[in-house]
One Martini backbone bead per residue (centre of mass of N, CA, C, O) as a GRO file, in nm:
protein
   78
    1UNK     BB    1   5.727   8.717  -1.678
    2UNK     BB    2   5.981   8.612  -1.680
    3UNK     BB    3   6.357   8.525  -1.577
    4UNK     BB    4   6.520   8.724  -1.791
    5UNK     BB    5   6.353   9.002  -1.677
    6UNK     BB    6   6.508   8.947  -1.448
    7UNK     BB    7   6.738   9.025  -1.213
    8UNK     BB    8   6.986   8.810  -1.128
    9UNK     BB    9   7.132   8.649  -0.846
   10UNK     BB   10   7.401   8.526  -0.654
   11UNK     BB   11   7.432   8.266  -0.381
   12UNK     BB   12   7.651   8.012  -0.522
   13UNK     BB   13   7.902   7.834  -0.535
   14UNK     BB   14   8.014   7.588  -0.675
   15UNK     BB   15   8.283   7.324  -0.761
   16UNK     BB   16   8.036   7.185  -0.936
   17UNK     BB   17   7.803   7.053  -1.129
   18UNK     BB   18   7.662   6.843  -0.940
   19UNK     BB   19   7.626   7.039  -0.708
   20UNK     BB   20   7.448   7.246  -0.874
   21UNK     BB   21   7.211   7.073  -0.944
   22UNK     BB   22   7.128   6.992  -0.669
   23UNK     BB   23   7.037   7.258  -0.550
   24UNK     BB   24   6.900   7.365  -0.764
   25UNK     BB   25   6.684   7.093  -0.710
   26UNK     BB   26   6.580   7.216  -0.431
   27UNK     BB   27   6.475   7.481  -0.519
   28UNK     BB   28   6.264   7.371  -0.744
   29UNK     BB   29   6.108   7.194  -0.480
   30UNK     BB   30   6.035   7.505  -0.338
   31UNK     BB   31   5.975   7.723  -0.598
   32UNK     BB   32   6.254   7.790  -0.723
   33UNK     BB   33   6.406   7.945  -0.968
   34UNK     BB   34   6.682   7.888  -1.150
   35UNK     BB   35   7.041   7.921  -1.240
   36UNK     BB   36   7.335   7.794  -1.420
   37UNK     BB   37   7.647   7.946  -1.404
   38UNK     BB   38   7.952   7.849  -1.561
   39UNK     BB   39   7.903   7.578  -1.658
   40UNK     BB   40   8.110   7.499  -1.907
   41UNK     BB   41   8.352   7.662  -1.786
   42UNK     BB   42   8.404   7.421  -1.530
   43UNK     BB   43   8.580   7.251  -1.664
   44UNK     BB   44   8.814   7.083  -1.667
   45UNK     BB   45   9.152   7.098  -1.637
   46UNK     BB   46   9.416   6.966  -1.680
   47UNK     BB   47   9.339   6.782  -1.388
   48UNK     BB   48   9.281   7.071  -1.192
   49UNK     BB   49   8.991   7.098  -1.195
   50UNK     BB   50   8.785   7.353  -1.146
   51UNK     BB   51   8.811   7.664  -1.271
   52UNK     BB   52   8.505   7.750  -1.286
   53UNK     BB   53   8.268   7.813  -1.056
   54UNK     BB   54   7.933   7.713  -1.032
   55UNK     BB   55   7.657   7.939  -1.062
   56UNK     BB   56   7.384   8.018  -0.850
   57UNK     BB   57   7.074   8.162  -0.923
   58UNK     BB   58   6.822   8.434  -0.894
   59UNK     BB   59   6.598   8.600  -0.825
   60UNK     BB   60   6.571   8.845  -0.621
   61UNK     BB   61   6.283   8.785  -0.492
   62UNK     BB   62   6.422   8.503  -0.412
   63UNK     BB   63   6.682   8.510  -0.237
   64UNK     BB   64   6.648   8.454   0.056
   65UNK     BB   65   6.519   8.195   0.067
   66UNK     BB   66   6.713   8.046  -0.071
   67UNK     BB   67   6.924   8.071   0.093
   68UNK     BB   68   6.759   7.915   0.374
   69UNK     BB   69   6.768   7.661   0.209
   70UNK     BB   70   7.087   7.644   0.170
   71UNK     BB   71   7.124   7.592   0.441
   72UNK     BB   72   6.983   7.401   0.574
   73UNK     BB   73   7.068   7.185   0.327
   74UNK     BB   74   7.385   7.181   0.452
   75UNK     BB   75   7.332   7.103   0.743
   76UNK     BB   76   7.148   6.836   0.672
   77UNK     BB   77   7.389   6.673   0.552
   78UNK     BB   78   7.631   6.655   0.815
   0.00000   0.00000   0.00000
């Protein structure tokens, strides 16, 4: 069963997309599957930043982990 096959829970929203790869890419060297929604529509507006936040995805039975990943991950960048 895929990862399409099951529903996915949002749990983070970035504010561009090099910042969702990042996360992303946190994510899966932890073997957790991620998605990241409206990659593409959140290109810059007419040099106003970006529209719409890409959202970070996971399905649902990944969902805590993934949370508990991505605080300790922002914890130790700063």
């Amino acid at each position: 069963m895929g990862m399409e096959d099951k529903p996915l829970e949002v749990i983070y929203e970035a504010q561009n997309s090099a910042e969702a790869e990042l996360l992303c890419g946190v994510l899966k060297s932890n073997g957790i599957k991620c998605v990241l929604l409206d990659r593409n529509a959140s290109a810059m507006v007419a040099g106003f930043g970006p529209a719409i936040p890409v959202r970070l995805a996971v399905i649902a039975e990944d969902r805590e982990k993934a949370i508990e990943l991505l605080r300790s991950f922002k914890y130790n960048e700063e």
